[in-house]
N, C-alpha and C positions, 0 to 999 in steps of 0.2 A: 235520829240525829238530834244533838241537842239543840236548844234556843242560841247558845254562845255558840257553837259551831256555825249554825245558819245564818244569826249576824256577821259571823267572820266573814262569810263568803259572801256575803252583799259590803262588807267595807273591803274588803283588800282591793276588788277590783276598783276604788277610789282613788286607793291609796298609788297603783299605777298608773291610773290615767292622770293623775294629775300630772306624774314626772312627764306624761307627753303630752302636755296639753290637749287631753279629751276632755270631754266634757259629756259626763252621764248627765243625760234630760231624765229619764225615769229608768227603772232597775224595779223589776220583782219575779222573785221566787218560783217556782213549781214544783213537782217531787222531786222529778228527775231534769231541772232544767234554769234556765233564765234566761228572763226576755229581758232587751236593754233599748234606750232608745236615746243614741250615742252623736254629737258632734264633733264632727274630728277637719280636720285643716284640708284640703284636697292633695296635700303633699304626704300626709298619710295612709298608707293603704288600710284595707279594710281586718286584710288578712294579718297584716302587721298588728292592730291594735288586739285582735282575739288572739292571736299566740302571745303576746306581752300578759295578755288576762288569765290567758288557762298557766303561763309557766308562773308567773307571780303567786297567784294563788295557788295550785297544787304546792307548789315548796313550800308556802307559811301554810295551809292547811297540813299539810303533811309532817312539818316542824313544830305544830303546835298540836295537833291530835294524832301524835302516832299509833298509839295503841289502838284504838277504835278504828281508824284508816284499815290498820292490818288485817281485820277480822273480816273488813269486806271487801278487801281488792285483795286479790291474792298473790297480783304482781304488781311488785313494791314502788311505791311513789306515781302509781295510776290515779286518776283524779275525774281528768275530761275524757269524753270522746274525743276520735278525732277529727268530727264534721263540725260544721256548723251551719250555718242559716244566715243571709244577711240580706237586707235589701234597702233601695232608698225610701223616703215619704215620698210620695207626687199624687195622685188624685186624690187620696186624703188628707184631712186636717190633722194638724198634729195634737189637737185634743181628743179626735174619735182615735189616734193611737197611743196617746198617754190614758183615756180611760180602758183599751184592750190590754195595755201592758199590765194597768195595776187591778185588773180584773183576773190576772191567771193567781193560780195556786188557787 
């Protein structure tokens, strides 16, 4: 994967949460992944803001790197999985998980 592809996919999901007022606290990379560490309103769901993130991005990932896309997903406009992971902060500090987030990759 390229550097300009791997920036794409840490700005687009930006570029959505802004439209719903989230608010990325930290965002970083892995091969196969990304951890985020997200504030959002109690009136939005959780599952709500990661389907806004995986559809936003697969369309402009997929609109902007087609050729490369194709080669490794073999059905078309594939991007995410369809799980994900989420939980809230409570006996931890939110510095010991802003230095685990920006500890992966």
């Amino acid at each position: 994967m390229s550097k300009q592809m791997s920036d794409d996919i840490k700005q687009f999901p930006y570029e959505i949460c802004q439209k719903h007022k989230v608010t990325i606290r930290y965002m970083e990379t892995d091969k196969d992944h990304i951890h985020y560490m997200i504030e959002v309103e109690p009136t939005m769901s959780v599952n709500r803001i990661v389907n806004q993130i995986k559809s936003y991005t697969t369309y402009y990932i997929w609109k902007k790197y087609p050729n490369y896309l194709r080669k490794q997903f073999r059905k078309e406009h594939t991007f995410w999985t369809d799980g994900y992971f989420a939980c809230s902060v409570g006996n931890i500090s939110e510095e010991m998980l802003r230095k685990y987030i920006e500890n992966q990759g």
